[in-house]
Structure formats: structure tokens, C-alpha cells
DRENPA-3360 file (N, C-alpha, C; in nm, 2 decimals, always signed):
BEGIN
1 = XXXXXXXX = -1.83/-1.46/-0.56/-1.73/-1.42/-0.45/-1.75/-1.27/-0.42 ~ -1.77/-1.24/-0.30/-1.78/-1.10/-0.26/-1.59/-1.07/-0.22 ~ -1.57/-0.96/-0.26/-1.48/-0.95/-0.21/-1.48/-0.75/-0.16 ~ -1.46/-0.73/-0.04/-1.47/-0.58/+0.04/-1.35/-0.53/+0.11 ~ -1.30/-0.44/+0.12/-1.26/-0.40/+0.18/-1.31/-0.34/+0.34 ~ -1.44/-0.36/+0.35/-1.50/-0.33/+0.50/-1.47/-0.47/+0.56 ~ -1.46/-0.45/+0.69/-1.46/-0.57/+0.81/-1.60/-0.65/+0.77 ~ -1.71/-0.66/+0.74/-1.81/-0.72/+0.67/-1.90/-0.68/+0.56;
9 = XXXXXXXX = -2.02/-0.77/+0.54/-2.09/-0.77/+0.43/-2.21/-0.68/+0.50 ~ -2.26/-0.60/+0.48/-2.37/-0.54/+0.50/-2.53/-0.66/+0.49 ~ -2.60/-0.69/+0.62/-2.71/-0.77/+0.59/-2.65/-0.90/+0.55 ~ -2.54/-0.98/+0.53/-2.49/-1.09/+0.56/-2.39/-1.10/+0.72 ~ -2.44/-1.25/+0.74/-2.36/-1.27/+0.88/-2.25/-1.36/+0.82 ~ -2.13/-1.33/+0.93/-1.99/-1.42/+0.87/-1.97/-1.52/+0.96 ~ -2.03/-1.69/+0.90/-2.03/-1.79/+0.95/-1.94/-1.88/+0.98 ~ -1.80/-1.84/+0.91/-1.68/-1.89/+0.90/-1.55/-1.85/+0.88;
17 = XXXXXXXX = -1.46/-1.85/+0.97/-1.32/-1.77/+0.94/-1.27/-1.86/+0.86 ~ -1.17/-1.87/+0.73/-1.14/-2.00/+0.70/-0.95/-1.92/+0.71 ~ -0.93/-1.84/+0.74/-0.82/-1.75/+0.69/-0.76/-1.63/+0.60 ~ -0.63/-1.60/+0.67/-0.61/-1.49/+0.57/-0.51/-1.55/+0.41 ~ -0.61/-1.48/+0.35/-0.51/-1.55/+0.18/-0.47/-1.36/+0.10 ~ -0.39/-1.46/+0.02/-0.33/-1.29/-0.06/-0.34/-1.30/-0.21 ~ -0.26/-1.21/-0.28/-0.20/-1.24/-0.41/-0.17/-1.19/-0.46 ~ -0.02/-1.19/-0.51/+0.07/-1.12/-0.51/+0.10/-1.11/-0.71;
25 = XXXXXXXX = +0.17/-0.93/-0.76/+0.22/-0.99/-0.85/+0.30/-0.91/-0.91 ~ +0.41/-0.95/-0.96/+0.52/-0.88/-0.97/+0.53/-0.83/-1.14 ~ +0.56/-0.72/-1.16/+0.57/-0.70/-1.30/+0.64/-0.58/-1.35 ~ +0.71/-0.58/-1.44/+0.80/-0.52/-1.51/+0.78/-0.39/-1.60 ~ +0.85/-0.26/-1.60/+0.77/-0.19/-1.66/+0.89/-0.15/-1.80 ~ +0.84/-0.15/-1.89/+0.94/-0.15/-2.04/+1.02/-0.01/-2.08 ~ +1.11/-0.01/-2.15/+1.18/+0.11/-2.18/+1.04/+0.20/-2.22 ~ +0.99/+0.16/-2.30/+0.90/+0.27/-2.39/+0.80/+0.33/-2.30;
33 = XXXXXXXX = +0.77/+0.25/-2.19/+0.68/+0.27/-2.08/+0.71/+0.40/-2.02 ~ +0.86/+0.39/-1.98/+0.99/+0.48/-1.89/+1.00/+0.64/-1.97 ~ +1.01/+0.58/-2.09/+1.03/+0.72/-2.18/+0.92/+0.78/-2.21 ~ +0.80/+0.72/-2.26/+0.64/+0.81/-2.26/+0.64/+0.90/-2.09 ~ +0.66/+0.77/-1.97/+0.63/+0.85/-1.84/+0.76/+0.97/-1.85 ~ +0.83/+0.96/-1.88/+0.96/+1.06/-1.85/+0.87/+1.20/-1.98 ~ +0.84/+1.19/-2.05/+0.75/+1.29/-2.16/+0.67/+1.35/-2.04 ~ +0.57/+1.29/-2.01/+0.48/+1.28/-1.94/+0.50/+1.43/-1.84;
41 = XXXXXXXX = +0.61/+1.34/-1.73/+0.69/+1.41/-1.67/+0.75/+1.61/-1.68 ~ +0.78/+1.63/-1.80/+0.83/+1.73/-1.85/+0.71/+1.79/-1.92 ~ +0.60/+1.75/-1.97/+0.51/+1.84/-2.03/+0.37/+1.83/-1.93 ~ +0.38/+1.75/-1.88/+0.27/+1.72/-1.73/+0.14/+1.66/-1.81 ~ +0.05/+1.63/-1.73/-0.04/+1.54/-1.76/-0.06/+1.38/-1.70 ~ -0.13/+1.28/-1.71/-0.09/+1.17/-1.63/-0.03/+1.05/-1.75 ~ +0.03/+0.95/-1.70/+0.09/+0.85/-1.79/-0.03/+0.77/-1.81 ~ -0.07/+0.75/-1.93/-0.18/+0.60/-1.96/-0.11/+0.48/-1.97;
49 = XXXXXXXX = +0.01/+0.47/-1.96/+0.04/+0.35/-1.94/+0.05/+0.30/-1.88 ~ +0.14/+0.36/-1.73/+0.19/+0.36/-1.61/+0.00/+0.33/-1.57 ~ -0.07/+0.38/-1.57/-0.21/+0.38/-1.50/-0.23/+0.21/-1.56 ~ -0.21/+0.17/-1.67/-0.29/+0.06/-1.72/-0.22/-0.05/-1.65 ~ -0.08/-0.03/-1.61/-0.01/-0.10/-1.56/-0.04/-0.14/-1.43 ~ -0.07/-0.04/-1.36/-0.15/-0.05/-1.19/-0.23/-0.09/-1.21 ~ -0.37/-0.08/-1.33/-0.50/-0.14/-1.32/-0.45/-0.29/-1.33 ~ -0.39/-0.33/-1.45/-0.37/-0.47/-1.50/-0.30/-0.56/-1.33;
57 = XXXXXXXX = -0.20/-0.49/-1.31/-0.12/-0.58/-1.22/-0.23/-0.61/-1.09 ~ -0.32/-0.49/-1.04/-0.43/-0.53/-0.90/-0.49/-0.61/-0.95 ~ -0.57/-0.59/-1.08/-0.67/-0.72/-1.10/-0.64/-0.82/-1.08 ~ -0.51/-0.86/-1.18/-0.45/-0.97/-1.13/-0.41/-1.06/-0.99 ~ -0.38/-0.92/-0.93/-0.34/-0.99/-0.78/-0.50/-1.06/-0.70 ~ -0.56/-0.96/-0.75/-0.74/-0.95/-0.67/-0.74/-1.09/-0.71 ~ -0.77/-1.12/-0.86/-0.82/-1.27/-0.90/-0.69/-1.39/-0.83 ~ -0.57/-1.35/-0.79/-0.52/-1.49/-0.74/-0.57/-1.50/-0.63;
65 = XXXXXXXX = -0.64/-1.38/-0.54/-0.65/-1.37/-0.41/-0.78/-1.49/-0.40 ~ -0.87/-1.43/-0.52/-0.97/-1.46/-0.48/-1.00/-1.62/-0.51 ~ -0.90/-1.66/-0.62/-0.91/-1.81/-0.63/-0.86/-1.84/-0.52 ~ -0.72/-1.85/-0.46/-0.72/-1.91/-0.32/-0.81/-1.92/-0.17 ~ -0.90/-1.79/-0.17/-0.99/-1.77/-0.08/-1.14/-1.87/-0.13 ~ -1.16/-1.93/-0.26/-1.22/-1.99/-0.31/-1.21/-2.17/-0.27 ~ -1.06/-2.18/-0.32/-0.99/-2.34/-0.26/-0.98/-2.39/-0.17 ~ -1.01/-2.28/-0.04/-1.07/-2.28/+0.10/-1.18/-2.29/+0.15;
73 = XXXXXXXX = -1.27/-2.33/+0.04/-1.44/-2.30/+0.03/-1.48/-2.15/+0.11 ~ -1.39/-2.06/+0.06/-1.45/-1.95/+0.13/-1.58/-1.86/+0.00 ~ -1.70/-1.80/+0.08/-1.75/-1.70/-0.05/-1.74/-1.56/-0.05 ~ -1.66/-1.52/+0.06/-1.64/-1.41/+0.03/-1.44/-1.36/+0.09 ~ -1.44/-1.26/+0.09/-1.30/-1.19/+0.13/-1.34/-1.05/+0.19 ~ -1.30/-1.02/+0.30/-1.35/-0.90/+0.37/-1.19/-0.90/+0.40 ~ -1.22/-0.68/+0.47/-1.11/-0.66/+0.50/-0.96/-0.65/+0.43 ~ -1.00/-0.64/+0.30/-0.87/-0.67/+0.13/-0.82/-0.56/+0.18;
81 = XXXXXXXX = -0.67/-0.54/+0.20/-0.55/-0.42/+0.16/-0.51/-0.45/+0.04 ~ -0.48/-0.31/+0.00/-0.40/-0.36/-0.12/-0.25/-0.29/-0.13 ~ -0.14/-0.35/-0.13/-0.03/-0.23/-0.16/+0.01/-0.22/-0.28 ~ +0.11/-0.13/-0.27/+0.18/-0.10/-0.39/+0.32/-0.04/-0.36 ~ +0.45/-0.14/-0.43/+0.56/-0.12/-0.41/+0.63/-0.13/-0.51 ~ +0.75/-0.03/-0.50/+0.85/-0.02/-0.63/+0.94/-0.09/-0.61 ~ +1.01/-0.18/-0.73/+1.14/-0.26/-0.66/+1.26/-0.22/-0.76 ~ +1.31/-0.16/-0.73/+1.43/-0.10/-0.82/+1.39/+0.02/-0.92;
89 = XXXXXXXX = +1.40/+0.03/-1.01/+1.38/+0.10/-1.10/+1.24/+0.07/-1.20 ~ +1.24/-0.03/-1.28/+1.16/-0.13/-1.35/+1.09/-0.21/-1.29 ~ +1.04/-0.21/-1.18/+0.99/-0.33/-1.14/+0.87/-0.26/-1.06 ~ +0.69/-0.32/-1.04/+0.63/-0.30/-0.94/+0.59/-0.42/-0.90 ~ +0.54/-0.43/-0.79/+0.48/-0.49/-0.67/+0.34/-0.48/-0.65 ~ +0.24/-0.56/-0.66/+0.09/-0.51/-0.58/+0.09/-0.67/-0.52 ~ +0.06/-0.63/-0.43/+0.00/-0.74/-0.30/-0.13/-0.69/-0.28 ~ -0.21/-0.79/-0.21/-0.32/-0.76/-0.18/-0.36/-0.89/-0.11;
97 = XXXXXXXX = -0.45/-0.89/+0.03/-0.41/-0.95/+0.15/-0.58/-0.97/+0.20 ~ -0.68/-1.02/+0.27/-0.77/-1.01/+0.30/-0.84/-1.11/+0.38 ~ -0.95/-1.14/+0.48/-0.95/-1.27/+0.56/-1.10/-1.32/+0.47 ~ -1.03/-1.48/+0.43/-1.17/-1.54/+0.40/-1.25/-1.56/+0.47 ~ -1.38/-1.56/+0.39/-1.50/-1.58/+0.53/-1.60/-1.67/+0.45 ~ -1.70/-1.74/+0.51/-1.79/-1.84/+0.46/-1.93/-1.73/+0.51 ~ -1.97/-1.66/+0.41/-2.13/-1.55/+0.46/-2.21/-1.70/+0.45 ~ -2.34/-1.64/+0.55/-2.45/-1.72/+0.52/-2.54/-1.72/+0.40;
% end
């Protein structure tokens, strides 16, 4: 499965729209998480957690995206956004959005 954030595949032609698919995922960040980044915060530097948290949660969303763009017999995903949103205090959001396509 290719998956791009450009409108196409460089040297493949796009034979098939099949639609746009996503995958979403929601996840939780822990006291100890809160209080290392609050350290973090006051002596500067970047949080390793908070980072591992963003990496783990996109992957995740990427891989549901890309099974559902799969179950549509699609083999690739062009055009992926991805966001990132805070929901209250404890909580993030990554979505990630992209249109299946069938390359030759």
C-alpha cells in the first residue's frame, strides 16, 4: 500500500477513485505523562513522552486508514492530511483523511 501525501504517485497512473477513507484515534495522556511534560516545561527541553505519544497515536490512525482504503480494494492512498487535536485537558485526537486510489 502506498500511501502520500501528494495528489499522486510519481510514474504511476491513478486508475481508480474508490473514495475518501480515514482513521481516527483517540488517546489519553497519564498523570506521570502531565508531570514529566510540566518538568519539561520549567527546565526546557522537549518531552519524550508527549513525542512518543504523537508518534504511537498517527501510526495507529495511518494503519486504520490504510486497512479501510485496502477493504475497498484500493492500493494506494494519496492526498493523507493528518491532524492533531486536544480534547480537554488529557485527551488527544489524530485523524488522518486521504482519497483511495487503484495505481496501475
Amino acid at each position: 500500500m502506498i500511501l502520500t501525501t501528494t495528489n499522486f504517485v510519481e510514474g504511476r497512473k491513478i486508475m481508480e477513485y474508490r473514495g475518501i477513507v480515514s482513521g481516527e484515534v483517540i488517546t489519553g495522556i497519564n498523570f506521570v505523562k502531565d508531570f514529566m511534560a510540566g518538568l519539561r516545561d520549567i527546565v526546557g527541553g522537549r518531552s519524550g513522552s508527549y513525542e512518543r505519544e504523537l508518534i504511537n497515536a498517527r501510526e495507529e490512525a495511518m494503519a486504520e486508514m490504510e486497512s479501510r482504503a485496502a477493504s475497498i480494494g484500493a492500493n494506494a492512498v494519496v492526498g493523507i492530511d493528518i491532524d492533531y487535536e486536544v480534547l480537554g485537558q488529557t485527551m488527544l485526537m489524530v485523524t488522518v483523511s486521504g482519497t483511495a486510489v487503484v495505481l496501475e
